[in-house]
PAZA-217795 format. One record per residue (C-alpha): residue in one letter; z negated, x negated, y. Coordinates in nm, 4 decimals, decimal comma. Layout:
REM PAZA-217795
<"A"; <Z; X; Y>>
...
***
This chain:
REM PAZA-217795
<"X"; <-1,6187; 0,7011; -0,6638>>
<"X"; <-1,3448; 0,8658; -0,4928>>
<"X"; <-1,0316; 0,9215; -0,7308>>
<"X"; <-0,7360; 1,0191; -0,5480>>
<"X"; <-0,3974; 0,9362; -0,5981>>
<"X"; <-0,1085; 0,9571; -0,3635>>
<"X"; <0,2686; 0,8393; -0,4630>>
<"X"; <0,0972; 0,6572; -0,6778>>
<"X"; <-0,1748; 0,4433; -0,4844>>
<"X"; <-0,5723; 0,5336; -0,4985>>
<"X"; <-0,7894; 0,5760; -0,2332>>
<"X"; <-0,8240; 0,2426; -0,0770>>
<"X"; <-0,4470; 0,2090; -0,0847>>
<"X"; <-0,4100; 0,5360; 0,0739>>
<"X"; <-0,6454; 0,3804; 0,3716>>
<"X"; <-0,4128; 0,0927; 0,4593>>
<"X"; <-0,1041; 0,2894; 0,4146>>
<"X"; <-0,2670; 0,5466; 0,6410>>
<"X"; <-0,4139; 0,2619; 0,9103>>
<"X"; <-0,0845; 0,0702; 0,8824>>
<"X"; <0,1080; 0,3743; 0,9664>>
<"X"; <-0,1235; 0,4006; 1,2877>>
<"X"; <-0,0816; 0,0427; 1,3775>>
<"X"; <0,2854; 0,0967; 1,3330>>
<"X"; <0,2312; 0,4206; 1,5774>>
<"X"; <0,0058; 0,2446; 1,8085>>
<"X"; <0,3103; -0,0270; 1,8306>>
<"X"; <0,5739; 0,2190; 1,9148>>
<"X"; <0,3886; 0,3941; 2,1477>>
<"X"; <0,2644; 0,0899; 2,3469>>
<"X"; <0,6535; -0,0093; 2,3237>>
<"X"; <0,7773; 0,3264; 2,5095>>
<"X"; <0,4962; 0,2933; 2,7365>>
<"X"; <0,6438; -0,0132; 2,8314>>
<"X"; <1,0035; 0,0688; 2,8713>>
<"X"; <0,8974; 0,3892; 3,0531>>
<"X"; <0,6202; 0,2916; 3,3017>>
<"X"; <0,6814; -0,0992; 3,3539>>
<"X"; <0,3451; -0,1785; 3,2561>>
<"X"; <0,1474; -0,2614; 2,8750>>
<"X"; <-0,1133; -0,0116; 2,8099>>
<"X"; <-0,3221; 0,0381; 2,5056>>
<"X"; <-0,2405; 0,3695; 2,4003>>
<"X"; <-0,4959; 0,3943; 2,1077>>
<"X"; <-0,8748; 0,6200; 2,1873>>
<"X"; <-1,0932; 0,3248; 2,0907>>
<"X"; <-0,9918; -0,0488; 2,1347>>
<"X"; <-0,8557; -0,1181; 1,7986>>
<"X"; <-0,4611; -0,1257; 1,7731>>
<"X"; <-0,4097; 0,2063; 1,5791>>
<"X"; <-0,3153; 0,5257; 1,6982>>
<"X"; <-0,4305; 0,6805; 1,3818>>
<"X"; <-0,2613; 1,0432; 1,5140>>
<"X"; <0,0775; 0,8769; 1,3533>>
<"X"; <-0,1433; 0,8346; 1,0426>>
<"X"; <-0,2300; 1,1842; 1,0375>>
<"X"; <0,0974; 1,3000; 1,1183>>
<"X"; <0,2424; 1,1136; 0,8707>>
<"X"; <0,0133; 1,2116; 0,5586>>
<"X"; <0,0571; 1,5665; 0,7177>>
<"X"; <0,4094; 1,5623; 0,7084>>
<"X"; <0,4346; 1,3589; 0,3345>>
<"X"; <0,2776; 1,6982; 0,1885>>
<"X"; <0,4279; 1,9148; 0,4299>>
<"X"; <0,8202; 1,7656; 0,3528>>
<"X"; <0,7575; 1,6717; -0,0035>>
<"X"; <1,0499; 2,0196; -0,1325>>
<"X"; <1,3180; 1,8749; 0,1415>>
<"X"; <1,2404; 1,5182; 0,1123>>
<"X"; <1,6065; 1,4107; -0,0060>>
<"X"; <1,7806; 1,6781; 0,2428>>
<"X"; <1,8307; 1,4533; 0,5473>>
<"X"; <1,9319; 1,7419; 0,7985>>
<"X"; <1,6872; 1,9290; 0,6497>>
<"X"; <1,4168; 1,6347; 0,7294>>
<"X"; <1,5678; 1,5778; 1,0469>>
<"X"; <1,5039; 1,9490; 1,1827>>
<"X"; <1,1507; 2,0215; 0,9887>>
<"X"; <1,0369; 1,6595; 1,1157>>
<"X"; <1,1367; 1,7361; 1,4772>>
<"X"; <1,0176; 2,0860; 1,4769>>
<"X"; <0,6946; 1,9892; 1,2708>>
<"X"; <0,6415; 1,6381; 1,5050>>
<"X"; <0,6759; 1,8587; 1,8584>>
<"X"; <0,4502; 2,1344; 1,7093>>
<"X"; <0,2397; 1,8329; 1,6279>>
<"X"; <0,2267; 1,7075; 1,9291>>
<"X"; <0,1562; 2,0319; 2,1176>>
<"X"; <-0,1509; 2,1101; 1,9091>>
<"X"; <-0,3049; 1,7819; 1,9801>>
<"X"; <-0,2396; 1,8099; 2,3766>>
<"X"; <-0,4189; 2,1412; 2,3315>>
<"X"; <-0,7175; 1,9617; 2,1339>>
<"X"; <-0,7386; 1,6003; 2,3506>>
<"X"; <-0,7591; 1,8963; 2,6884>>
<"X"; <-1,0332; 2,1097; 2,5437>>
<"X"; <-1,2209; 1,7791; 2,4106>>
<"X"; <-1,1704; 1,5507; 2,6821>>
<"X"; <-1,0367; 1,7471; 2,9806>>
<"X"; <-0,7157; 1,5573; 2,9753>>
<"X"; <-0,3985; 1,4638; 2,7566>>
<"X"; <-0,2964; 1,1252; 2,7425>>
<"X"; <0,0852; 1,1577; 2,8149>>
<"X"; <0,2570; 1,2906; 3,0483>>
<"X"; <0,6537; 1,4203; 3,0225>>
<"X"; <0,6642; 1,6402; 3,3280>>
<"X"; <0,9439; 1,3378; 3,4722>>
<"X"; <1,1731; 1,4557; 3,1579>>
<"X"; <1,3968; 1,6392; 3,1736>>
<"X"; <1,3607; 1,9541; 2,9756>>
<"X"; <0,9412; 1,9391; 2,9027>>
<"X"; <0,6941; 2,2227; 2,8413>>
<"X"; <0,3746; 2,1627; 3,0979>>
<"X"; <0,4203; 1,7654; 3,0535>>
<"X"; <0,3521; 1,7621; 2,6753>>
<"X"; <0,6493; 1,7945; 2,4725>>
<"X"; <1,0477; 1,7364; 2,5699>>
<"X"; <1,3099; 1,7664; 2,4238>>
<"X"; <1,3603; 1,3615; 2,4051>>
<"X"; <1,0516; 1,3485; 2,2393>>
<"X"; <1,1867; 1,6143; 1,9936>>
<"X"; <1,4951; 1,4686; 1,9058>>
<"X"; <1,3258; 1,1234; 1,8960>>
<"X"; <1,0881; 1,2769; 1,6443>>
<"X"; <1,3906; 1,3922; 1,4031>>
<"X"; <1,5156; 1,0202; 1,4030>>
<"X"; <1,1372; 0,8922; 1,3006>>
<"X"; <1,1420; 1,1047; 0,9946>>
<"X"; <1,4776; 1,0126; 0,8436>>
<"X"; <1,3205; 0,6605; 0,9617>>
<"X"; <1,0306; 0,7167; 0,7579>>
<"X"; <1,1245; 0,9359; 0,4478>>
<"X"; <1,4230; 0,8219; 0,4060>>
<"X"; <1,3732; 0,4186; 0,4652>>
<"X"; <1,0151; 0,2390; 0,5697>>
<"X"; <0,8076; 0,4494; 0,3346>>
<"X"; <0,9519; 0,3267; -0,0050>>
<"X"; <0,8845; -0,0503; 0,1590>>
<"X"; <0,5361; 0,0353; 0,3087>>
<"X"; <0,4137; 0,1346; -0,0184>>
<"X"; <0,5810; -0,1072; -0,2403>>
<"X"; <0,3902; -0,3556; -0,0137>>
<"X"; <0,0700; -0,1992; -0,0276>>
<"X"; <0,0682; -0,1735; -0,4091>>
<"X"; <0,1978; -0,5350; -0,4304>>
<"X"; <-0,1549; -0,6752; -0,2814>>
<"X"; <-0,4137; -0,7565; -0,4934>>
<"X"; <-0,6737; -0,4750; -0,5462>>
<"X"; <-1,0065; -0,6134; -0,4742>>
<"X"; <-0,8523; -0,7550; -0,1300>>
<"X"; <-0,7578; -0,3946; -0,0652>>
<"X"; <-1,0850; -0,2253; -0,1560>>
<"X"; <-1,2390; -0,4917; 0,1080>>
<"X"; <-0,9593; -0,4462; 0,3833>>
<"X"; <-1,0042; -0,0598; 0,3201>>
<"X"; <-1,3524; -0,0270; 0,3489>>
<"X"; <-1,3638; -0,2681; 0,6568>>
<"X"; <-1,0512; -0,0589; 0,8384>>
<"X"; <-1,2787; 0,2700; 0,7921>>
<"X"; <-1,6128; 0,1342; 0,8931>>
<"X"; <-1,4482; -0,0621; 1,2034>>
<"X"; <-1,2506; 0,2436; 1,2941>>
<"X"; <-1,5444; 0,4638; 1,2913>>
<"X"; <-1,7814; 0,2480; 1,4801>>
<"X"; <-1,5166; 0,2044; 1,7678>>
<"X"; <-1,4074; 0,5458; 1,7496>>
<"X"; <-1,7762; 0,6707; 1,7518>>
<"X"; <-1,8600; 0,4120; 2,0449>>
<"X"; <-1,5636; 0,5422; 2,2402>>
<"X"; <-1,6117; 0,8821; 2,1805>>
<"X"; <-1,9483; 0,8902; 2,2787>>
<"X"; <-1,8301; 0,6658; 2,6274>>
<"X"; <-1,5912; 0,9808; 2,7183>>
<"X"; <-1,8186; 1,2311; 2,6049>>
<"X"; <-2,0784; 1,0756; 2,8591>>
<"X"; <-1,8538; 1,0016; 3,0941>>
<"X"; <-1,7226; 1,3375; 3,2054>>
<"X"; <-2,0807; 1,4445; 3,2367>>
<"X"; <-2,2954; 1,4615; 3,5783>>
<"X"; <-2,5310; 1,1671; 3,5782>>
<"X"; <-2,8292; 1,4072; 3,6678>>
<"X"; <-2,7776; 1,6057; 3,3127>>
<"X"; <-2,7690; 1,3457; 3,1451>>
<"X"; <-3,0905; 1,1907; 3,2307>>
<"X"; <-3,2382; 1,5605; 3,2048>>
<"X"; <-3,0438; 1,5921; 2,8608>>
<"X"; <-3,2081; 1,2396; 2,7540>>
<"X"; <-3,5757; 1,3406; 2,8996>>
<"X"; <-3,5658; 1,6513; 2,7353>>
<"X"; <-3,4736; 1,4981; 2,4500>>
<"X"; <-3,7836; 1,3004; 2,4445>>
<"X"; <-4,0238; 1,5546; 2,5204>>
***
């Protein structure tokens, strides 16, 4: 058995705090999405409504902002700064795994090759007064208010559903950007 605490919640309740932060991600991005193209898109990697990057940020950023956590400007600046770094490291990863980032900014004004702006910047600021100073306390005062067997089930059923679409997705892309020829070869030589 795992035991690891975080603001005082084990293991399983740090797995819905993390996947609800991703849902909550997946939400806001599908809501930009919307305002900015016209159109609803599912702006998660697999199927599932999370976008579990905003759950990674966010744990990130909990152990990352825990000395200036009660210094709004000081939030405001680190999270922007830290959020737009953030971002730019993943843009780097998604193009060497996948060939391709999933955003695009270059109709911005004031973006760096398409994948960070200064909107996005100053947007990312906002989020974590949003978030350290407000919706956390509530998140996890809901979290630890739900009985614990129910959350050791939800927990392990968020991981092992998330994995198996991730994995199946994953896989899909992998495949996909792949010459049909290699991988039949790749799949016969496997074989043999």
């Amino acid at each position: 058995m795992i035991h690891y605490y975080f603001h005082n919640m084990d293991i399983n309740q740090v797995v819905v705090w993390f996947f609800l932060y991703s849902f909550c991600g997946w939400c806001m991005e599908c809501i930009v999405i919307r305002r900015d193209l016209g159109y609803w898109e599912n702006r998660g990697f697999a199927k599932m409504p999370f976008c579990v990057i905003y759950g990674v940020g966010t744990f990130t950023a909990y152990h990352l902002f825990a000395p200036i956590q009660n210094n709004y400007i000081a939030l405001y600046i680190v999270g922007a700064i830290g959020a737009t770094i953030f971002e730019y490291l993943t843009a780097n990863i998604m193009q060497k795994l996948f060939g391709e980032v999933w955003w695009n900014y270059e109709y911005k004004k004031f973006n760096y090759k398409g994948v960070i702006c200064l909107e996005s910047t100053l947007a990312w600021g906002f989020l974590s007064l949003l978030i350290f100073g407000f919706f956390n306390n509530h998140i996890e005062f809901f979290i630890k208010s739900l009985n614990h067997e129910f959350v050791v089930i939800l927990s392990t059923f968020l991981v092992i559903a998330y994995l198996v679409d991730f994995t199946y997705h994953f896989t899909r892309s992998v495949f996909a950007k792949r010459e049909p020829e290699d991988i039949v070869n790749n799949r016969f030589n496997d074989f043999v």
